[in-house]
N, C-alpha and C positions, 0 to 999 in steps of 0.2 A: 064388958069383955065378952068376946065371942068362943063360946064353948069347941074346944081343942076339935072333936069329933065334926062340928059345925063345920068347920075350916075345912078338914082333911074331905069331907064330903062333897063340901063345893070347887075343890081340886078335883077331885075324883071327873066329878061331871064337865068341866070347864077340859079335861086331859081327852072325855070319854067326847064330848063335841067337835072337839077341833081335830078327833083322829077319823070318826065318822066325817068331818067336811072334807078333810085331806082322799080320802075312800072315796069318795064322791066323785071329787075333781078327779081323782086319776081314771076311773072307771070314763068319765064322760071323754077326757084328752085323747084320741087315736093319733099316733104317732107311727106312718107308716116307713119300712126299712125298703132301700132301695138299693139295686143294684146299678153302677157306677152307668150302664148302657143304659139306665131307664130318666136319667137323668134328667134330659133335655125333654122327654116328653110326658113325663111327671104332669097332675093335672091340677097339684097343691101343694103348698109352704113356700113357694119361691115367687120373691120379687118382681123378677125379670125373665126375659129367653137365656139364654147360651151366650157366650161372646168366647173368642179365643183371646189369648194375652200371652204372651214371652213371660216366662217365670221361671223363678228359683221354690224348690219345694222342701222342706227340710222337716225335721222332727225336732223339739225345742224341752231344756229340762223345766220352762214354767209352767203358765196356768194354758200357754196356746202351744199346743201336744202338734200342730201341724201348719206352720205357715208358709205363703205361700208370698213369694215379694213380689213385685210386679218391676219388670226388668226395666231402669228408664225412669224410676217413676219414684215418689218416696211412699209410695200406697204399698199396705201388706195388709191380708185377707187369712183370716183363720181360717182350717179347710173343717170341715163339719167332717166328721168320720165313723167309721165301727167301734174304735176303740174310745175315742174323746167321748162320744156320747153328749154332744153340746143340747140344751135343751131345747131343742125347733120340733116343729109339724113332723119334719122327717130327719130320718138317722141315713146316710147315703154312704154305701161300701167304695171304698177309694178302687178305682180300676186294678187289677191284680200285679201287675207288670209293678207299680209305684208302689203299693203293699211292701212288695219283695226288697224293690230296692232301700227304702225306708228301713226295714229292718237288717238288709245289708249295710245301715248306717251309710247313706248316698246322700250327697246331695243333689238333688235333681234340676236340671235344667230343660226346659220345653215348650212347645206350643201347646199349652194348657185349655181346654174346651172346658169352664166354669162356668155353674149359673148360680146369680146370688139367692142367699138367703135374706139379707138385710139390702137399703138404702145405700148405695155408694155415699156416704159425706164426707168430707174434707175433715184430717185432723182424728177421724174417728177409725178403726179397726171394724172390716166388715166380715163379714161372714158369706161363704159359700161351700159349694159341692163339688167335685172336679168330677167331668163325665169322660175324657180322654186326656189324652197328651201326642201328641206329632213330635218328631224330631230328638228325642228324647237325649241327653247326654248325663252321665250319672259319674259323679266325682266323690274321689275319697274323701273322707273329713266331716261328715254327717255324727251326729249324734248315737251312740248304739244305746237307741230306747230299750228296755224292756219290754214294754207292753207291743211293739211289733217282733219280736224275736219269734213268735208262735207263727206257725203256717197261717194264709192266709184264710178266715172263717168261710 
């Protein structure tokens, strides 16, 4: 039988280890914040270049806080933002005009300028940045999130 004090002390150490490795890792991880113009010429985290795409951009009550459908297509792209804070290389500010309207609860439609974060695959939910939008059309019937109600950061 292992003395009660024995126990509590190698918790102790094993709690004191893995908050010192977690400290580590975060100290070594740079995660740079970008603004929605810096997007395209960004010089890390992303996959690919730029592409524009026809989309619907919306705000959603689950775990993907901003997706983005690709109009045409059955592909939909979580949009990496300020608020979601998804874990990537980089955090990327949504252009301000979309901010606004998102917490106007909008559904947005547009010629959307994204560059990925992840691998386009089939079947899977990719991740990107939005760096503009052309053509923009904003319809009632959006979501009124909370966490876009605040001006935009």
């Amino acid at each position: 039988m292992i003395p009660r004090g024995a126990l509590l002390c190698t918790a102790f150490v094993l709690v004191v280890r893995t908050s010192v490795a977690q400290l580590a890792h975060h100290r070594t991880t740079h995660v740079d914040t970008i603004g929605a113009g810096q997007v395209c010429s960004h010089p890390r985290g992303f996959v690919g270049p730029c592409v524009t795409v026809r989309g619907r951009v919306q705000t959603n009550s689950d775990n993907v806080l901003v997706r983005l459908w690709k109009v045409g297509t059955s592909r939909v792209v979580e949009i990496q933002n300020e608020v979601s804070g998804i874990d990537f290389p980089v955090i990327c500010n949504l252009p301000s005009e979309i901010y606004r309207l998102l917490g106007e609860a909008k559904i947005i439609y547009a010629d959307f300028v994204i560059r990925p974060l992840t691998a386009d695959r089939p079947g899977v939910m990719g991740y990107a940045c939005i760096a503009s939008a052309k053509n923009v059309v904003a319809r009632a019937g959006g979501l009124d999130h909370p966490l876009f109600r605040n001006p935009h950061p």
